[in-house]
Structure formats: structure tokens, C-alpha cells
KEVEXLUM-532207 format. One record per atom (N, C-alpha, C): x, y, z; residue in one letter; residue number from 1. Coordinates in steps of 0.001 Angstrom, whole numbers, plus 500000, padded with zeros to 6 digits. Layout:
<sites>
X, Y, Z, A, NUM
...
</sites>
This chain:
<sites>
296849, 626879, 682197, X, 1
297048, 626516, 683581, X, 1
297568, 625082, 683632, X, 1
298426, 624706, 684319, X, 2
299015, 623295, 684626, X, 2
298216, 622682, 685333, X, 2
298057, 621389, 684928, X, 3
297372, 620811, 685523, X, 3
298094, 619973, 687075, X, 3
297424, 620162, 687956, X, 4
297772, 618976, 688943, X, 4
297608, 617822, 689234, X, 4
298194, 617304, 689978, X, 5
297395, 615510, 690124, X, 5
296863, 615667, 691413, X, 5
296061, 615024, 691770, X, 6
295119, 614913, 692904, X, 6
295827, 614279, 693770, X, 6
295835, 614988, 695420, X, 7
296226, 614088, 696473, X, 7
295457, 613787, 696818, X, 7
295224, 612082, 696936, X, 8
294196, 611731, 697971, X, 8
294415, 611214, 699120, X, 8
293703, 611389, 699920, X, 9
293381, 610562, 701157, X, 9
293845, 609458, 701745, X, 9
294539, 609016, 702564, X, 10
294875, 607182, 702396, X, 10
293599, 606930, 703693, X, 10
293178, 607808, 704509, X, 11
291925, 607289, 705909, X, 11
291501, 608585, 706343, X, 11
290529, 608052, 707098, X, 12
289840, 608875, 707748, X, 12
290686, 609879, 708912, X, 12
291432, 609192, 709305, X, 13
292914, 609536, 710246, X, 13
293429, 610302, 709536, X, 13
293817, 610137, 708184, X, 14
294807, 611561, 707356, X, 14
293823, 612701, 707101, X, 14
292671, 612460, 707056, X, 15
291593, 613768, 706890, X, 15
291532, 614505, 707948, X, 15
291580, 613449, 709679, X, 16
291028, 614044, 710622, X, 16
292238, 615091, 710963, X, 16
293352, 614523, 710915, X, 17
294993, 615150, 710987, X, 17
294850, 616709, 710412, X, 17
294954, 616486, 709476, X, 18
294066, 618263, 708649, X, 18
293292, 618595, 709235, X, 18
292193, 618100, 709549, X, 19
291323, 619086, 710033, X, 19
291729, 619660, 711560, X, 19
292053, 619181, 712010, X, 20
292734, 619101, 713679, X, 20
293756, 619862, 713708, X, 20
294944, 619442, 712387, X, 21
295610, 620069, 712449, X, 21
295786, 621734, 712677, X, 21
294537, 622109, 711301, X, 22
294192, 623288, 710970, X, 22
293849, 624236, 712176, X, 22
292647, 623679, 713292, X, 23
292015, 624017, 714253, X, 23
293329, 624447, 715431, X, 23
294194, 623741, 715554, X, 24
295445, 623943, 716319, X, 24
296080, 624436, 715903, X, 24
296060, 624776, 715109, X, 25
297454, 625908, 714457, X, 25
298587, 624690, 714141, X, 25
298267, 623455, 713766, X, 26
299741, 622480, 714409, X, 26
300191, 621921, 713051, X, 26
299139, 621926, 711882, X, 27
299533, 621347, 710661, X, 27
300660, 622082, 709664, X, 27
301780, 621437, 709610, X, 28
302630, 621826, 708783, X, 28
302191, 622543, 707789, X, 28
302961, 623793, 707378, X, 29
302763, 624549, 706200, X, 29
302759, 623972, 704473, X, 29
303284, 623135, 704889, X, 30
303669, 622153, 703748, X, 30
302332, 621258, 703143, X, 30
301265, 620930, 704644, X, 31
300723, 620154, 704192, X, 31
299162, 620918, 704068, X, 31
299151, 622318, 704094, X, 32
298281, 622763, 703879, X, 32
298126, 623434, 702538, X, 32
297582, 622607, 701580, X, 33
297408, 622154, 700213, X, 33
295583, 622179, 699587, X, 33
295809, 622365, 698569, X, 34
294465, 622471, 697883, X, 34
293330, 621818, 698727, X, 34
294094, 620633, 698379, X, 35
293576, 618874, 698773, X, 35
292673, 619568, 700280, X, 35
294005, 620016, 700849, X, 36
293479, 619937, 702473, X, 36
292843, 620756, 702854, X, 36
292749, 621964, 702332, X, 37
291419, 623090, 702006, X, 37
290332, 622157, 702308, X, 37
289802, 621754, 701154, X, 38
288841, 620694, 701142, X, 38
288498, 619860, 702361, X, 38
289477, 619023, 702079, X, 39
289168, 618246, 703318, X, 39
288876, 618574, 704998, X, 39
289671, 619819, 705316, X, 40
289268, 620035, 706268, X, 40
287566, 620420, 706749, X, 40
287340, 621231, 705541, X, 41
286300, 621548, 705483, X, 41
284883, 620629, 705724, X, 41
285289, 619624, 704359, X, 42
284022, 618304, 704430, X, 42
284339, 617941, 705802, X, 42
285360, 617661, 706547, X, 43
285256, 617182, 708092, X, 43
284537, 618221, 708933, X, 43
284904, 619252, 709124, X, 44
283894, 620180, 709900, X, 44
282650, 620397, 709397, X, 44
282221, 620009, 708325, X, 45
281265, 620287, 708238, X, 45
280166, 618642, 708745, X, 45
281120, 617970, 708562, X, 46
280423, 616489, 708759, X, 46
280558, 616311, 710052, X, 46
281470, 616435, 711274, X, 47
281771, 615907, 712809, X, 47
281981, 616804, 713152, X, 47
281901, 618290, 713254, X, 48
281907, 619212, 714042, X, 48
280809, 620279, 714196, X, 48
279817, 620011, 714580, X, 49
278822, 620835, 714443, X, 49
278527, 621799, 715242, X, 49
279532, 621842, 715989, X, 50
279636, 623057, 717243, X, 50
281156, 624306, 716287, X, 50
281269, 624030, 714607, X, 51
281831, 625065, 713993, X, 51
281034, 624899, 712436, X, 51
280737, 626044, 712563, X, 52
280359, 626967, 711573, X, 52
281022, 627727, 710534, X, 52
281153, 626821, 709709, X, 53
282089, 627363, 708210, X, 53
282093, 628631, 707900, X, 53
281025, 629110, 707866, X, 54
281140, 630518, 706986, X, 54
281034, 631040, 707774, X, 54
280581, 630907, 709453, X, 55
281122, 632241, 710214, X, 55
282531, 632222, 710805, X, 55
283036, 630597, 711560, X, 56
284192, 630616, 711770, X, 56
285576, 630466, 710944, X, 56
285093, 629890, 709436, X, 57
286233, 629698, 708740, X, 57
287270, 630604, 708862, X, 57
286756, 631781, 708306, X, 58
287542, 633102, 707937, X, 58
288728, 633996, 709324, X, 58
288232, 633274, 710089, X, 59
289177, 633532, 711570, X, 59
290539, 632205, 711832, X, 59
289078, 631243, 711562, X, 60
290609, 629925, 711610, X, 60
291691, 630141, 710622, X, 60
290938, 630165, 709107, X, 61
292707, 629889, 707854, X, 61
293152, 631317, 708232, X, 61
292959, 632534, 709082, X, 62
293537, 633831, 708700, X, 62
294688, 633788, 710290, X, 62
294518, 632768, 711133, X, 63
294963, 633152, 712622, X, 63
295971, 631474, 712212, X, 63
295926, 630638, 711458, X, 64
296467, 629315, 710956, X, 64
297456, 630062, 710018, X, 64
297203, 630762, 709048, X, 65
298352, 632051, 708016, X, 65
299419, 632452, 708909, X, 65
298776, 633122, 709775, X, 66
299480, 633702, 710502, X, 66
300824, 632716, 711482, X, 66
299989, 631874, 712339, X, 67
300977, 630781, 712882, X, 67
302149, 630312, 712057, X, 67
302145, 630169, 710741, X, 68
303167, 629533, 709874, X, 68
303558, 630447, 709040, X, 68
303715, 631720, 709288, X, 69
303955, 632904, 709086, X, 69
303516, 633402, 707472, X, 69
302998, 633200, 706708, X, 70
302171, 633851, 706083, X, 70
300849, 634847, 706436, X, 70
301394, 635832, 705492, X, 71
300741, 637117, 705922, X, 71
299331, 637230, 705137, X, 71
298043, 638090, 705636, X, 72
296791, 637820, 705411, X, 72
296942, 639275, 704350, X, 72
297217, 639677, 703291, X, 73
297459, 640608, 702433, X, 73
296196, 640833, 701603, X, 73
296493, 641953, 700937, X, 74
295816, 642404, 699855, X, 74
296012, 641773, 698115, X, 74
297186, 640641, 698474, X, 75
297315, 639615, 697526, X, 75
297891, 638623, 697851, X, 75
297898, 637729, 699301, X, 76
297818, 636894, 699476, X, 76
297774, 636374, 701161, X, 76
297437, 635017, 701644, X, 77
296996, 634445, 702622, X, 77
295608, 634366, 702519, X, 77
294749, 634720, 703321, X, 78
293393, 634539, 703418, X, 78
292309, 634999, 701908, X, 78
291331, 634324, 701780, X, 79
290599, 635249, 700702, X, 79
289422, 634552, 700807, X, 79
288762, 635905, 700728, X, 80
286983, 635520, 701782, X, 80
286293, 634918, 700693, X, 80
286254, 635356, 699101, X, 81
285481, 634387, 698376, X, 81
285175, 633287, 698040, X, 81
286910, 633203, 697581, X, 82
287124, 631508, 697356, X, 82
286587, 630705, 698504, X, 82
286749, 631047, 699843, X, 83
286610, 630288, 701296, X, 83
285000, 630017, 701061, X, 83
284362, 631452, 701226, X, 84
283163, 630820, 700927, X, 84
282101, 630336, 699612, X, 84
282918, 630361, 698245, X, 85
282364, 629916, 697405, X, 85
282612, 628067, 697877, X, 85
284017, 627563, 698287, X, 86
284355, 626242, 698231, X, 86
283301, 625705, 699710, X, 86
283162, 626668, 700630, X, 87
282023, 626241, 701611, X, 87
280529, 625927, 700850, X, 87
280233, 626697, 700562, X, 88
278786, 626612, 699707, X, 88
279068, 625045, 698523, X, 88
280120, 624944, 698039, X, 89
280267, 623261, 696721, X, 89
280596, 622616, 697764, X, 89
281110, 622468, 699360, X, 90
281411, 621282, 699888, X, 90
280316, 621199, 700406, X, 90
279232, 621800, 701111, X, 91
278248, 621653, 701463, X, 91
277290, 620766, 700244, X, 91
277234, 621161, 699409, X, 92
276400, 620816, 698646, X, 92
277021, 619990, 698114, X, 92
278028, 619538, 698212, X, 93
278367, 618037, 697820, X, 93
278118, 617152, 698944, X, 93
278545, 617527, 699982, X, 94
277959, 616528, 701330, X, 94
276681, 616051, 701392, X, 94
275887, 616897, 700180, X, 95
274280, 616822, 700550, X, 95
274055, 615430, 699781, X, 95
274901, 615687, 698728, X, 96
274678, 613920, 697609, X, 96
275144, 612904, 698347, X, 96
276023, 612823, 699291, X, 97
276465, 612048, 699908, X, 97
275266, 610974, 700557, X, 97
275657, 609497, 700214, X, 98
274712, 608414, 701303, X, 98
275150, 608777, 702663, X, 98
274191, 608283, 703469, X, 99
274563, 608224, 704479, X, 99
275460, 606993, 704908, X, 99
276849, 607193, 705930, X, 100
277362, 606526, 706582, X, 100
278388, 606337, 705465, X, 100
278778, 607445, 704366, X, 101
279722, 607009, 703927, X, 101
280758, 607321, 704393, X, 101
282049, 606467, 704490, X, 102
283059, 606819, 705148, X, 102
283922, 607886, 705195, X, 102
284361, 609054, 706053, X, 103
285038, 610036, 705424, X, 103
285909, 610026, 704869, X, 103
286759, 609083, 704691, X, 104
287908, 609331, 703390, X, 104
287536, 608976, 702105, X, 104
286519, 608332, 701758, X, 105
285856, 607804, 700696, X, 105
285115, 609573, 699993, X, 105
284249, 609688, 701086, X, 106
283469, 611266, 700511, X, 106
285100, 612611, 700274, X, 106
285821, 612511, 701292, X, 107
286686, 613615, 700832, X, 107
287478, 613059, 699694, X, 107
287868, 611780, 699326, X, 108
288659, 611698, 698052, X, 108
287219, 611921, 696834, X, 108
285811, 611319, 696823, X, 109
285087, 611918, 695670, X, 109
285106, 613139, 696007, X, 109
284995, 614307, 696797, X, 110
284972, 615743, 696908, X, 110
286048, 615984, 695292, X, 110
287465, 615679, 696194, X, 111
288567, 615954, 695492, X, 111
288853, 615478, 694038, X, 111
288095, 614186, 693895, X, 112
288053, 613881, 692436, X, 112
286289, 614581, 691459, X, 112
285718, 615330, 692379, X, 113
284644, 615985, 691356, X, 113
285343, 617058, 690593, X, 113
283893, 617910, 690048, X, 114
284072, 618769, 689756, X, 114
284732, 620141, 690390, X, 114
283494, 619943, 691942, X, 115
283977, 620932, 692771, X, 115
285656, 621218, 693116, X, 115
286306, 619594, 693145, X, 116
287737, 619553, 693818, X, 116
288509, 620093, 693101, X, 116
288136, 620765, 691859, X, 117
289180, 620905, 690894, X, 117
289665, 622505, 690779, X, 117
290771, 622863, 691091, X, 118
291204, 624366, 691484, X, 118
290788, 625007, 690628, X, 118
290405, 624860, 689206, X, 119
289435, 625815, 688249, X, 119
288305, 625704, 688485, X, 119
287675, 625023, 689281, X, 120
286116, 625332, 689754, X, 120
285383, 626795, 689647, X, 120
286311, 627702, 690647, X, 121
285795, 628402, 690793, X, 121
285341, 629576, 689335, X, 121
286503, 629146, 688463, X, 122
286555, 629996, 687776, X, 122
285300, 629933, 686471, X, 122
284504, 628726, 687278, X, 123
283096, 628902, 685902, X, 123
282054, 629788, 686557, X, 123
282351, 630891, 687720, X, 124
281267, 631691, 687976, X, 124
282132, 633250, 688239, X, 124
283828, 632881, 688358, X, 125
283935, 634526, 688097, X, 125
284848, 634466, 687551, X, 125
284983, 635605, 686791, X, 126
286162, 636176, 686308, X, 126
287700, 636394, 686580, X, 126
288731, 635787, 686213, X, 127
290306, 635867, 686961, X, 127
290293, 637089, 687790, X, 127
289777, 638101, 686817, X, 128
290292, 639732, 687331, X, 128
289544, 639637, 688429, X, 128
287878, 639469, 688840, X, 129
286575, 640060, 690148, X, 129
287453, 639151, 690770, X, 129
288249, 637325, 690817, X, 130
287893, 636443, 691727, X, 130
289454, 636994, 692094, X, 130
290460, 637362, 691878, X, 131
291401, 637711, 692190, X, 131
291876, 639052, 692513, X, 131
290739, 639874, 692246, X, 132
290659, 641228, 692800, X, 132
290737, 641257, 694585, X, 132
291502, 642406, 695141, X, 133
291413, 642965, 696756, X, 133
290386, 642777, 697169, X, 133
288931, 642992, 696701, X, 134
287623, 643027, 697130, X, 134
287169, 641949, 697432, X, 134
287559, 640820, 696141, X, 135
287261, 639500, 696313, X, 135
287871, 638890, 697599, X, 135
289106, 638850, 697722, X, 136
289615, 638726, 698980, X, 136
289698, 639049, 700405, X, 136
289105, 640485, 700217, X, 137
289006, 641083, 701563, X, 137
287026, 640759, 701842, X, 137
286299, 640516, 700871, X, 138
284947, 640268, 701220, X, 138
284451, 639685, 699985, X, 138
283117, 639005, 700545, X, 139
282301, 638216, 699456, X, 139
282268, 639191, 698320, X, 139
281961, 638567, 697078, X, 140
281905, 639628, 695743, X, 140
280834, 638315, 695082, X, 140
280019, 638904, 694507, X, 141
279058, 638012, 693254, X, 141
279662, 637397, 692220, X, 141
279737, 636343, 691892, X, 142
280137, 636060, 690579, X, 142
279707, 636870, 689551, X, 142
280768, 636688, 688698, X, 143
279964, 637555, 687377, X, 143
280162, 636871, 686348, X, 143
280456, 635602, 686482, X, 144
280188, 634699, 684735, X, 144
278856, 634137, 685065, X, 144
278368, 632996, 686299, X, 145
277734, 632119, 686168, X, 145
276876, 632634, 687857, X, 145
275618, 632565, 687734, X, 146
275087, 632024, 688986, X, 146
275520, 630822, 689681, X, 146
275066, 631007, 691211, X, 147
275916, 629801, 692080, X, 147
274319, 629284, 692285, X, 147
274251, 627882, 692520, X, 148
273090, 627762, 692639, X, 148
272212, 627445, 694115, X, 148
271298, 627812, 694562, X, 149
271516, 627545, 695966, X, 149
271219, 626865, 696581, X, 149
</sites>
């Protein structure tokens, strides 16, 4: 796998932009990127507490696909695992977090951990389960590693 380089953050303003963006349907296709996966996320999960990741995520990135015309398929646009495996590591990275740390500071460590790293997922499933229809169309168990809770 090639490796990438990390985009980070330059403020709290380029995080909030993503996340806002996302919510409006308004963020360029272009700039909806690994990175901004993430980030949107640690922001809703940190200043929006009137949305709910794992119940509303899966409506926002699938109706946001759609706006910038990518299609929600049986191999690509939306995919319910990854969404909520990376909900469950941003959460639980928010939890290490001090308080009052600044949000572009916590979403660039997000993005420079472990969690931020697009092979993350792959130390609890398998290419074939995490890239399988099933995986995508609904939660599926890991089958290398327990997630921890």
C-alpha cells in the first residue's frame, strides 16, 4: 500500500469548514478526503451535540455522496463499517484529549495517531470481511482483532 502524507489542519476555521461543509452538502468533492472524514467527525462529536454520529452519520456522508454525485453502491460511496469503526477510534480518542484543547491541535493529533492512519482499520478486519457488500451495506464484526470498548 502507498503510503500518504498527512493533511493537516492550518485552524480551527479549516476544521469547522469541513464539518459545515459536510452538513450542507456545500464542501467540495475534492476536499472531502481521508483527513476530512476525520475531522469532521472529531468536530461533531466535540460542538455539536444535538448530532449523533452513529445514528446520523450514515444519512449525512450517503445524502453529501449523493450531492457531488457519487453513487452509494455495493462497491462504492457510503460504507457503514468503516463509518462506524472510525466513530468508535474518534470517540475514544477525544476521550484522551485535555480539556480545552484547541480543535485544530486535537484533529491534527487524531490525524497524526494511530487511529488517523488509513490502515487502521485493517488491524481488526480482514481486506476481504472489511471490503465485502455486507461490510458496507451494515456493521460486520471484525475478524482479526477485538475493538475495545
Amino acid at each position: 500500500m502507498a503510503a500518504h502524507a498527512i493533511r493537516l489542519f492550518a485552524d480551527d476555521a479549516a476544521v469547522r469548514h469541513v464539518g459545515e461543509g459536510l452538513l450542507a452538502r456545500t464542501l467540495p468533492k475534492a476536499e472531502w478526503t481521508h483527513e476530512a472524514h476525520l475531522a469532521a467527525c472529531l468536530w461533531l462529536v466535540r460542538e455539536r451535540p444535538d448530532f449523533l454520529p452513529e445514528r446520523d452519520m450514515p444519512g449525512t456522508i450517503s445524502a453529501y455522496n449523493l450531492s457531488v454525485g457519487t453513487q452509494n453502491t455495493d462497491c462504492g460511496g457510503y460504507h457503514e463499517t468503516l463509518t462506524q469503526l472510525y466513530i468508535k477510534g474518534v470517540r475514544a480518542f477525544a476521550a484522551t484529549l485535555a480539556e480545552g484543547t484547541p480543535l485544530v491541535d486535537a484533529v491534527n493529533a487524531l490525524l497524526e495517531s494511530e487511529i488517523g492512519d488509513r490502515s487502521w482499520p485493517l488491524c481488526f478486519f480482514s481486506r476481504e470481511r472489511l471490503f465485502s457488500v455486507e461490510a458496507r451495506r451494515g456493521w460486520v464484526e471484525p475478524d482479526l482483532a477485538a475493538l475495545e470498548d
